[in-house]
C-alpha positions, 0 to 999 in steps of 0.5 A: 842178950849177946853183944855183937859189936862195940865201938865209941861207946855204942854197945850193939846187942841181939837177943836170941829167938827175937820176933820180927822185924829183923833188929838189933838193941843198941845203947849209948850212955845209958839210953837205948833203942832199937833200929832195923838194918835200915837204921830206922829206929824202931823204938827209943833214942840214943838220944844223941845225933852223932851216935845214931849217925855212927850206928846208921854208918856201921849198918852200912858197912854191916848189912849183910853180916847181920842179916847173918847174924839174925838168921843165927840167932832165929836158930838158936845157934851161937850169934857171931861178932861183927866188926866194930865201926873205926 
C-alpha cells in the first residue's frame, strides 16, 4: 500500500484498486484507522484527539489532491505524494 504523505508521526497510505467510498488508511503510533476526505472515520481510531484533528486539518488543505490521488489509484496508475501538514 503506497504511502501518500508523512507527517508528525501520522503515516497516511492508499491502496490501489480500493473499493468505494473514496479513503485513505491512516496510522499513528501503532493504531490505525480509515477516514473519508470528509475526515469521517470510517473504521478504527488513532486513538489520539490531537492526531485525528491533524489528519482532519490536512484533509482540509488536501481535498482536491486526494481526490486525485483516488482516481489514480482506481486506474491503476502510480498514486502521487500529497504534502505533508506543517
Amino acid at each position: 500500500m503506497p504511502e501518500i504523505s508523512r507527517f508528525f508521526g501520522i503515516i497516511i497510505r492508499m491502496f490501489y484498486d480500493e473499493h468505494n467510498p473514496p479513503h485513505f488508511h491512516a496510522e499513528y503510533s501503532g493504531s490505525k484507522a480509515l477516514f473519508d476526505f470528509r475526515g469521517n472515520i470510517l473504521k478504527g481510531s488513532l486513538e489520539s484527539r490531537t492526531a485525528t484533528r491533524l489528519v482532519r486539518e490536512w484533509i482540509d488543505f488536501h481535498a482536491a489532491e486526494l481526490d486525485a490521488a483516488w482516481k489514480m489509484a482506481r486506474d491503476g496508475k502510480k498514486i502521487m505524494e500529497i504534502d505533508p501538514l506543517r
